[in-house]
C-alpha positions in Angstrom: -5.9 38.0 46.2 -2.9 36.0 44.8 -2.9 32.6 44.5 0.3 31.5 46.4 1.5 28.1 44.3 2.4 24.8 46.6 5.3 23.3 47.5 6.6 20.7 44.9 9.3 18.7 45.4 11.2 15.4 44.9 10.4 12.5 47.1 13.6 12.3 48.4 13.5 10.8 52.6 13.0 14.3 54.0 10.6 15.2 51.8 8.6 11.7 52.3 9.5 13.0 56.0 7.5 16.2 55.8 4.6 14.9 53.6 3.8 12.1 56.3 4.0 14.9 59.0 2.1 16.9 57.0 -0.6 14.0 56.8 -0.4 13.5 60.6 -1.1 17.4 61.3 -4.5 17.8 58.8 -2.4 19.2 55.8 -3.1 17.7 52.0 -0.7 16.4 50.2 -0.6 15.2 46.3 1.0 12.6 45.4 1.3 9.5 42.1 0.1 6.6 42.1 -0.2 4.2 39.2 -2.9 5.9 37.8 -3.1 9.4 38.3 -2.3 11.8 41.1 -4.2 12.1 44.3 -5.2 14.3 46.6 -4.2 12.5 50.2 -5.6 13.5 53.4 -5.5 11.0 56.5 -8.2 9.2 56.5 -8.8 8.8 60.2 -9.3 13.0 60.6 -13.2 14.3 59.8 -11.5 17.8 59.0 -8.7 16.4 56.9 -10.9 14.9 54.4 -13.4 17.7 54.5 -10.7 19.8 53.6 -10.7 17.2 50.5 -14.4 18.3 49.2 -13.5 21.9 50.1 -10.3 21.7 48.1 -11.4 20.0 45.0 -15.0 21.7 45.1 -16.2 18.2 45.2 -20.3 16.8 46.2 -20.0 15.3 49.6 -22.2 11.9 48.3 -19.1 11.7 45.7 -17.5 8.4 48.1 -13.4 8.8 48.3 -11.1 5.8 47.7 -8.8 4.6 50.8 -5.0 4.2 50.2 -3.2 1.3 52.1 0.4 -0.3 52.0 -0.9 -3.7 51.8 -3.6 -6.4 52.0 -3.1 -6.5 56.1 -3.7 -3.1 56.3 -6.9 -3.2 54.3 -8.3 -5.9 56.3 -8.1 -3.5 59.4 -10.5 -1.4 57.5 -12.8 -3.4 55.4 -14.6 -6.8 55.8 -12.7 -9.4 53.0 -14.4 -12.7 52.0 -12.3 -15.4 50.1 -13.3 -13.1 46.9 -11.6 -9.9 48.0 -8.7 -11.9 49.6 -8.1 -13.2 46.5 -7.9 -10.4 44.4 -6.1 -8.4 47.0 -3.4 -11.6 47.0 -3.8 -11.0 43.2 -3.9 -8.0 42.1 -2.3 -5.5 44.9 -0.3 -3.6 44.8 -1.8 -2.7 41.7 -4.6 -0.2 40.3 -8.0 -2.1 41.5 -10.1 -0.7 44.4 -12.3 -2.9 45.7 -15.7 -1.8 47.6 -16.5 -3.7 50.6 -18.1 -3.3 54.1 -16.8 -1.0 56.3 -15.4 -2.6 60.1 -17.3 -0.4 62.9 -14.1 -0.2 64.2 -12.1 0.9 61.4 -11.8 4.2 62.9 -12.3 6.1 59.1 -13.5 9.2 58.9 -17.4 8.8 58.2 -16.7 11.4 55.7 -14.8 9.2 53.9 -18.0 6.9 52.8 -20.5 9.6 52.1 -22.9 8.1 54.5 -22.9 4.7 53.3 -21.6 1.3 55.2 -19.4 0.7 52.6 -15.5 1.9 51.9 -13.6 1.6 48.7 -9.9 0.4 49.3 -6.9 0.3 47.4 -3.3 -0.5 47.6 -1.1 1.4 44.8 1.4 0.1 43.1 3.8 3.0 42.6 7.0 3.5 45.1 6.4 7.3 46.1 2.7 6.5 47.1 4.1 3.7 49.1 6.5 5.7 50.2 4.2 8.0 51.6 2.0 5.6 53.2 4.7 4.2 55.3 5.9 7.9 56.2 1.9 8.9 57.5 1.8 5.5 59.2 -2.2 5.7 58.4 -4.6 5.3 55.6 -5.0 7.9 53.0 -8.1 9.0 51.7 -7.0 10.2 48.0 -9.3 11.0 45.2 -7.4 12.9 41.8 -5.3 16.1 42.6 -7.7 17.9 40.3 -10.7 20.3 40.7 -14.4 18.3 40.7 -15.1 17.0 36.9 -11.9 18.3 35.1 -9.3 16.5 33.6 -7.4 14.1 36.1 -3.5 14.9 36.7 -1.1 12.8 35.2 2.1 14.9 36.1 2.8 17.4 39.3 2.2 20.6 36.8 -1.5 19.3 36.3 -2.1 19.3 39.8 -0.4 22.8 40.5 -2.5 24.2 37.6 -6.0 23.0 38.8 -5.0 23.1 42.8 -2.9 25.8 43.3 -2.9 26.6 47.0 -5.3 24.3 47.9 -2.8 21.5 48.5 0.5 22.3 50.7 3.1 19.8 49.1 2.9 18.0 46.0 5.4 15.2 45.7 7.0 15.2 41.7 7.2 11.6 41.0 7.1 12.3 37.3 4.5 11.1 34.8 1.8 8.2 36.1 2.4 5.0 34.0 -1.4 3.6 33.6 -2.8 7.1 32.9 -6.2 6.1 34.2 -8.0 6.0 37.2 -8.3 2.6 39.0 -10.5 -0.2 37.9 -13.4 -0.3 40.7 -15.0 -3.5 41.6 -18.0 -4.1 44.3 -18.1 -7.0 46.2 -20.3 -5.6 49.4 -22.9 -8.1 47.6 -23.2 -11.3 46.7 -22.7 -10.1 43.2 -19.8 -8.6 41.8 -20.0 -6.2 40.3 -17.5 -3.8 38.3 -18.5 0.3 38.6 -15.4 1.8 36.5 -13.5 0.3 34.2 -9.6 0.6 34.2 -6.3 -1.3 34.0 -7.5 -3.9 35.6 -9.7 -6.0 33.1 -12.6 -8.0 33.9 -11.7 -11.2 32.4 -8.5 -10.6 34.7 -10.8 -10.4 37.6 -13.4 -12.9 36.1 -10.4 -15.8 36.1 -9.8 -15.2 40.0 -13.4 -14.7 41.2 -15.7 -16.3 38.5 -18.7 -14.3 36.9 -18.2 -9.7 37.6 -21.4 -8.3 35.9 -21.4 -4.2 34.8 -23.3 -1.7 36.8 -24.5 1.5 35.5 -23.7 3.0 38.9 -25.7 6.0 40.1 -25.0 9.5 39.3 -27.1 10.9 42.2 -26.2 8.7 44.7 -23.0 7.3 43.6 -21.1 3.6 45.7 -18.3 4.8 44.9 -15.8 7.3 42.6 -16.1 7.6 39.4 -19.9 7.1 39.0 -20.7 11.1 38.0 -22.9 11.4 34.5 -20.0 14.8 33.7 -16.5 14.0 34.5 -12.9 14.3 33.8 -13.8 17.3 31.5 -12.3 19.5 29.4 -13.2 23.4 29.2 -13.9 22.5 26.0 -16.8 20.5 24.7 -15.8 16.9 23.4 -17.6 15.6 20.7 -17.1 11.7 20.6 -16.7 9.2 17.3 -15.5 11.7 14.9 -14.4 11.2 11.2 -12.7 14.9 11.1 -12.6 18.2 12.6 -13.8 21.7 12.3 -11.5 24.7 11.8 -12.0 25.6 15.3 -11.6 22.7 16.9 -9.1 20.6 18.4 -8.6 16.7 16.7 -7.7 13.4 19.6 -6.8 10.8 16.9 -5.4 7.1 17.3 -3.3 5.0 15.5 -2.6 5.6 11.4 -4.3 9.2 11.1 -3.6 10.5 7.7 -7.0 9.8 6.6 -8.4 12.3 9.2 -8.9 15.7 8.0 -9.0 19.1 10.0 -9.1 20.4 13.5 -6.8 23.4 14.4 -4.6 21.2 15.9 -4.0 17.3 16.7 -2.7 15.2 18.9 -2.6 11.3 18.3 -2.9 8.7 21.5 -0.8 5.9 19.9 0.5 6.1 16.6 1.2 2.4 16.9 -2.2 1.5 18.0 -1.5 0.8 21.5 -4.2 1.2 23.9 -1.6 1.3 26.8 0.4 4.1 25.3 -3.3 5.5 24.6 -4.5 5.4 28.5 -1.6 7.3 29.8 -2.1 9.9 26.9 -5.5 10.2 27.3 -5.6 13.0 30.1 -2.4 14.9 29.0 -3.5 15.3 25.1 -6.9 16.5 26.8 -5.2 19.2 28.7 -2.8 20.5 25.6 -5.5 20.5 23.6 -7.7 22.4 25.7 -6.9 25.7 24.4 -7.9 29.5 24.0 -10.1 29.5 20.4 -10.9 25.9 20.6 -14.6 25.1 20.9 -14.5 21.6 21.1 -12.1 18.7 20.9 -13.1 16.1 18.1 -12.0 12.0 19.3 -12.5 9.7 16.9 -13.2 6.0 17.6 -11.2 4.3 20.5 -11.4 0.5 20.1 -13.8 -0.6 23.2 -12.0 -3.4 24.2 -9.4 -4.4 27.0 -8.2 -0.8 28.0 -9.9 0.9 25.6 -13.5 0.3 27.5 -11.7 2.0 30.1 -10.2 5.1 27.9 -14.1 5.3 26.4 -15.7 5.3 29.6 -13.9 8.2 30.6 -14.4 10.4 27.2 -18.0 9.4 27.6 -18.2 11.1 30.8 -16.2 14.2 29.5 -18.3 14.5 26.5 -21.8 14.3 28.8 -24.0 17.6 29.1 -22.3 19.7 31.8 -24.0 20.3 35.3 
């Protein structure tokens, strides 16, 4: 059977229009954010974020991340001490989701948690997800507009490529700034405690809240997204901390790269050594250089600091062993 390819359009007001309608009725709609592209479904509708697993062949432990248009909002949803409304005063709209307890009342599609009593929130920064948010007049569940484990979509094409049909309208708001997925912080504990790494640094958080320590998180029973062992993978393998390439691979290099030999093909992240211009390269250069005859794309080292823990955590998950 063909595979029809979805709507994509500008997010002009009748477009915004039809996506929130879309919302309302059960239908999935992609959209940017800061980070990268999700996958919305309202969040108050069992089958619309079912539809979300079905459409991105996702594990239905894997929690999904709530999208709000502001703190008030997420306060309807979650239960905030002085630490979340802190960082929500803080850091939102911006690309930090925060995991807290879930209100009985919230009205949230069970689905939504995976089973657990807790509910990851987030307010995005970017215009055409708030936008949208104000045209479905409800929360959004919205993990990345991409199949399970692949690459995350940084522009509309990714998400037709990997989605197809799946989604009815993607909204083409051009290429996500930050490049990355959302920093994700727990505070359901007394502890806080960061899960994924991302824009959002932890000494940033640390100078609002006081100590955040670093959980490994839990692959088979994951708090919340980002926590699989395999992810944001490449059909090729990815072979991490290299010094050069093989003839029939693919070369990720960084900064001044003339002392690197090899590889079919490179691409670098940042000439200029710029772990910002390297985060919203990241998933694109993965993509182009995931290519017929190319066995495996060689990285070599990303400095593993401020962004760069966040750039490493994810090409740590792309290079693990496949399930």
């Amino acid at each position: 059977m063909t595979e029809h390819r979805p709507d994509v359009a500008p997010p002009t007001p009748d477009t915004l229009a039809r996506a929130g309608a879309l919302l309302r009725d059960g239908a999935l709609v992609a959209f940017p954010t800061e980070t990268v592209y999700g996958l919305g479904a309202d969040a108050t509708d069992d089958r619309a974020v079912a539809a979300i697993f079905a459409a991105k062949g996702r594990p239905h432990f894997n929690p999904l991340i709530v999208h709000v248009s502001d703190l008030a909002a997420a306060e309807r949803l979650a239960v905030f001490d002085e630490r979340a409304r802190t960082l929500g005063e803080h850091a939102w709209p911006g690309p930090l989701t925060l995991v807290l307890p879930r209100r009985p009342d919230s009205g949230l599609s069970l689905l939504v948690s995976a089973g657990l009593d807790t509910v990851a929130v987030r307010v995005p920064g970017h215009p055409v997800a708030q936008a949208l948010l104000r045209a479905a007049g409800r929360p959004v569940a919205a993990p990345s507009a991409n199949r399970s484990g692949s690459v995350s979509p940084t522009t509309p094409m990714h998400v037709v490529d990997s989605l197809g049909d799946r989604v009815r309208l993607v909204l083409a708001g051009g290429r996500c700034p930050v490049g990355v997925e959302s920093t994700v912080l727990d505070l359901s504990g007394p502890a806080a405690v960061l899960l994924r790494p991302g824009a959002v640094l932890r000494e940033d958080v640390e100078r609002l809240i006081g100590p955040v320590s670093v959980g490994a998180g839990n692959a088979e029973a994951p708090t919340a997204p980002g926590q699989l062992a395999s992810h944001y993978a490449p059909r090729a393998a990815v072979r991490l901390e290299a010094t050069g390439a093989d003839p029939d691979e693919a070369l990720l290099t960084f900064g001044p790269d003339g002392f690197v030999r090899g590889g079919a093909v490179r691409l670098n992240l940042s000439p200029d050594g710029s772990l910002d211009e390297a985060a919203a390269n990241l998933f694109a250069h993965l993509r182009a250089l995931d290519r017929p005859g190319i066995r495996a794309i060689a990285v070599v080292p990303i400095p593993d600091t401020g962004l760069g823990l966040a750039i490493n955590d994810r090409l740590r998950r792309a290079a693990a062993p496949r399930p």
